[in-house]
C-alpha positions in Angstrom: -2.3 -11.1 6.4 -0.2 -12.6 3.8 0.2 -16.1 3.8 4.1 -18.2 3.5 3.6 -21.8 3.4 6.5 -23.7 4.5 5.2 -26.9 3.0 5.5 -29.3 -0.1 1.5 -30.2 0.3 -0.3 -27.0 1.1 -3.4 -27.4 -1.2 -2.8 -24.3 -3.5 0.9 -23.3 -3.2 2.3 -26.4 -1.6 5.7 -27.0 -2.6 6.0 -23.2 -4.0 7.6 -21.5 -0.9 9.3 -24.7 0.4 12.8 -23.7 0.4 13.5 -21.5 3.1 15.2 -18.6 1.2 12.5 -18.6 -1.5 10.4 -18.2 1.6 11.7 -15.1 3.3 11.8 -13.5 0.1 8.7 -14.2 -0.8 7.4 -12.9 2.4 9.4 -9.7 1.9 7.3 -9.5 -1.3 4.1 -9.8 0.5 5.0 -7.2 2.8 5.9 -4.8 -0.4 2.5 -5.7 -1.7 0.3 -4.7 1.4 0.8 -7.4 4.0 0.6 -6.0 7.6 1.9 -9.6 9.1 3.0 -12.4 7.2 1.6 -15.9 8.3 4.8 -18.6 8.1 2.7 -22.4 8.7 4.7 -25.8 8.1 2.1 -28.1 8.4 -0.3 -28.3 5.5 -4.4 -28.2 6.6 -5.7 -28.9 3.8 -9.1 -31.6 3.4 -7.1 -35.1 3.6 -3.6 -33.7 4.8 -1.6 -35.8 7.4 0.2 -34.6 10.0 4.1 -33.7 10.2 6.5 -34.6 13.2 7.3 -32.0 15.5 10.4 -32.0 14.2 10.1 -31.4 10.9 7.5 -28.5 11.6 10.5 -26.7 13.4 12.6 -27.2 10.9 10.5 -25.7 8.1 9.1 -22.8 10.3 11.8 -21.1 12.8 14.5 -20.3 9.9 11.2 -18.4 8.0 10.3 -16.9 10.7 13.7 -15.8 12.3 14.7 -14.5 8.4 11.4 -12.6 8.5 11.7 -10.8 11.5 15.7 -9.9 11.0 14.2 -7.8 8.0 11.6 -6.3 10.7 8.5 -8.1 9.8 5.5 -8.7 11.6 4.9 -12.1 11.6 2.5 -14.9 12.5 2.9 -18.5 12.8 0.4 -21.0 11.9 0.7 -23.5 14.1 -1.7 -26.4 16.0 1.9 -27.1 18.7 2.6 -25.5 21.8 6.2 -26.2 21.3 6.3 -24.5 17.8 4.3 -21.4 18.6 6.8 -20.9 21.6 10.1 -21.8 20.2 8.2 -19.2 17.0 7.3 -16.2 19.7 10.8 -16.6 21.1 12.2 -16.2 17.3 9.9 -12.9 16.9 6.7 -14.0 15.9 3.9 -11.3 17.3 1.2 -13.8 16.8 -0.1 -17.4 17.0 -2.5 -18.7 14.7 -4.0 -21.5 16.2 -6.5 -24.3 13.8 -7.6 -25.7 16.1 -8.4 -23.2 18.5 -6.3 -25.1 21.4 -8.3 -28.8 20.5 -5.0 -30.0 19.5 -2.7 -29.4 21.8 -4.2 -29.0 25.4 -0.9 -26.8 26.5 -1.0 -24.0 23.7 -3.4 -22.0 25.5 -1.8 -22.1 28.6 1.8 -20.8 26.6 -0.9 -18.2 24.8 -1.2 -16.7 27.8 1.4 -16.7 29.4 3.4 -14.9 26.1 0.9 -12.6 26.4 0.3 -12.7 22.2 -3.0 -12.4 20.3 -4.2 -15.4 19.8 -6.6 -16.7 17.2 -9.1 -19.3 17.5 -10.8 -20.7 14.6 -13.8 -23.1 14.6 -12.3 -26.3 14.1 -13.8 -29.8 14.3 -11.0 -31.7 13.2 -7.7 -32.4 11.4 -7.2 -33.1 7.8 -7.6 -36.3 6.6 -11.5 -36.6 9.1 -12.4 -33.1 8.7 -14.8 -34.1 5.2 -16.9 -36.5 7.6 -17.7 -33.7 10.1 -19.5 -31.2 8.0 -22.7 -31.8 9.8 -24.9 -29.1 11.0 -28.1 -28.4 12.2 -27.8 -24.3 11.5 -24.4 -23.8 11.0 -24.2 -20.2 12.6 -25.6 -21.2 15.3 -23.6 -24.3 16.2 -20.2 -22.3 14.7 -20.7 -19.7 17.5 -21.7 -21.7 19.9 -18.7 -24.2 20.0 -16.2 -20.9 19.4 -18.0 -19.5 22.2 -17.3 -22.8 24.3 -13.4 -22.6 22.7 -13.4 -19.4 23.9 -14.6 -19.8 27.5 -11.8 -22.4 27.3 -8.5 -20.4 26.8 -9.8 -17.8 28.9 -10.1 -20.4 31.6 -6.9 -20.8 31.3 -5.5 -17.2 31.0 -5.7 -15.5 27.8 -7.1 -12.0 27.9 -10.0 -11.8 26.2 -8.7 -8.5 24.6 -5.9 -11.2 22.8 -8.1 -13.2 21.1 -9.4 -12.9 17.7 -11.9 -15.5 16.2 -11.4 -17.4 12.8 -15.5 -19.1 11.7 -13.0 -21.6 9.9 -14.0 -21.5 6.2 -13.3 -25.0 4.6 -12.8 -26.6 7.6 -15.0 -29.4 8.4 -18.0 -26.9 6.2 -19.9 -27.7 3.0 -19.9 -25.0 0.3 -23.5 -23.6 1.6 -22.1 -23.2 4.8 -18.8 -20.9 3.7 -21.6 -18.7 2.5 -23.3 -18.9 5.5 -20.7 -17.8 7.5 -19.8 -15.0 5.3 -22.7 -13.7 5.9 -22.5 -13.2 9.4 -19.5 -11.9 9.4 -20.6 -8.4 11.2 -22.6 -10.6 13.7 -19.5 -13.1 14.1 -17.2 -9.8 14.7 -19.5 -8.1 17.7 -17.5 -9.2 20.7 -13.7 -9.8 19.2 -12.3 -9.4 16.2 -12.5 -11.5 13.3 -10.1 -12.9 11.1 -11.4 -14.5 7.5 -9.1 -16.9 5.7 -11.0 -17.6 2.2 -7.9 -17.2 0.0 -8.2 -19.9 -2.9 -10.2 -22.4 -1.3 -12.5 -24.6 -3.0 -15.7 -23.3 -2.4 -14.9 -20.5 -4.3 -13.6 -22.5 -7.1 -17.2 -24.5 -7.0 -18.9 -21.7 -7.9 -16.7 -20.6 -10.7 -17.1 -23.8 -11.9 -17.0 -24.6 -15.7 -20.3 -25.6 -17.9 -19.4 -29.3 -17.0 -19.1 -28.8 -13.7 -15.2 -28.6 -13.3 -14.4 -26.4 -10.6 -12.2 -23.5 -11.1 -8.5 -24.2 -10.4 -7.0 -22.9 -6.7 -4.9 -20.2 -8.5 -7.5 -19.0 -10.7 -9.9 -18.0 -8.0 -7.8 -14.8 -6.8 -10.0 -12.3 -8.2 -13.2 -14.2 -6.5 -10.9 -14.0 -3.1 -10.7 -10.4 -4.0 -14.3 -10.3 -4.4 -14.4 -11.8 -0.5 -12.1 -9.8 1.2 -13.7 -6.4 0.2 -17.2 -7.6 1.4 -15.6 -9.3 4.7 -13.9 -5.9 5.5 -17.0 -4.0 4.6 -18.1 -6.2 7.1 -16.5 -5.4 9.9 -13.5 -8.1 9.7 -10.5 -7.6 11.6 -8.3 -9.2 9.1 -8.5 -11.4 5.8 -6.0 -14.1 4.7 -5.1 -14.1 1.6 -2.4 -15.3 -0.8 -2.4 -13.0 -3.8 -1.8 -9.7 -1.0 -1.7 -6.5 -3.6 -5.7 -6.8 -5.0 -6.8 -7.6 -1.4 -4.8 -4.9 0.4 -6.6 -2.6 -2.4 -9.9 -3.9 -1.9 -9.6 -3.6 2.0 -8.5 -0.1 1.1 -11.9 0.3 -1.0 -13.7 -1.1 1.7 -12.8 1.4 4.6 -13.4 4.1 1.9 -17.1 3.0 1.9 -17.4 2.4 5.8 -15.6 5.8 6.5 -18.5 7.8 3.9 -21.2 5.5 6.0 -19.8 7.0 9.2 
């Protein structure tokens, strides 16, 4: 999944892809580079972000999306809104990439369903700008799947199929370094009943690790080769789907990766 920010704030590319053109082209690229979907968002998520009107989150996300899928794209939209992921699936969009997991908007599962899209949910304990204060665990694989379990009881309760959804453990969101890790390691155990969709691309965890010898953390755009790193153990995994940014050195890694699990049988 290649990823098309729509945004001037996104926390690694924001600002990058925000004209509309440069957008669909660059999506185009990510499709030449490996990408099976491409992932158009307009409202950055990153730690401390604030939200955008509905408005102006249709206005940076249907023209992408409607570009995309005139050149025959699969896409995705990244969206917390009912009303964007609908007005997104009417534009072609196969695919709705859901934060939140429904917690923001009480009526996107009931639209899930009745669009009859995959849907994915991802852990999520809060927006932007109160995520950082929510990072508190007891065992953070246990209380990850038990409140994606709960979200998931959830949306089916209200219609999706549960052969629709796909689950997203939510690295960065509301999680401390240690417990990206964590997650990560489960990732086999995360996938057993649906799919499972990693989104590690660039985030800062990974630059904390690549850290400097005083401690500065790696910048976002120098940490694809680490994401690399994370996509060919998530796949090996068992991973549905990783994220990613940078698509040509993930789609080869995932390549790599199914190499190995095909000559384990």
């Amino acid at each position: 999944m290649g990823v098309v920010n729509v945004t001037p704030d996104s926390f690694s590319d924001g600002g990058e892809w925000f004209d509309q053109e440069q957008a669909v082209k660059h999506g185009l690229e990510l499709v030449r580079d490996g990408a099976d979907i491409v992932d158009v968002g307009g409202e950055s998520t990153r730690p401390g972000a604030q939200r955008v009107s509905l408005k102006e989150e249709l206005r940076r996300v249907l023209p992408v999306v409607a570009g995309l899928v005139g050149e025959g794209v699969p896409v995705s939209v990244d969206t917390m809104r009912a009303e964007v992921a609908e007005a997104a699936v009417a534009a072609g969009a196969r695919l709705v990439n859901d934060v939140s997991g429904g917690l923001a908007d009480p009526d996107m599962a009931q639209f899930v369903a009745g669009a009859g899209v995959p849907y994915v949910v991802m852990h999520w304990r809060g927006h932007g700008h109160e995520m950082h204060t929510r990072a508190q665990y007891r065992d953070i694989v246990v209380d990850v799947q038990k409140e994606l379990r709960a979200r998931v009881e959830e949306v089916i309760g209200q219609g999706v199929a549960p052969e629709m959804i796909v689950l997203d453990p939510g690295l960065g969101f509301a999680k401390q370094p240690e417990h990206n890790w964590e997650l990560l390691a489960v990732t086999r155990e995360l996938s057993r009943d649906f799919p499972v969709l990693i989104g590690a691309s660039r985030k800062r965890f990974l630059g904390k690790l690549l850290a400097d010898a005083d401690g500065r953390p790696r910048p976002f755009t120098e940490c694809d080769d680490a994401t690399v790193a994370v996509s060919a153990i998530a796949a090996l995994e068992g991973a549905w789907c990783v994220r990613v940014h940078n698509v040509k050195a993930n789609a080869d890694a995932v390549r790599v990766a199914a190499a190995v699990g095909s000559a384990r049988g």
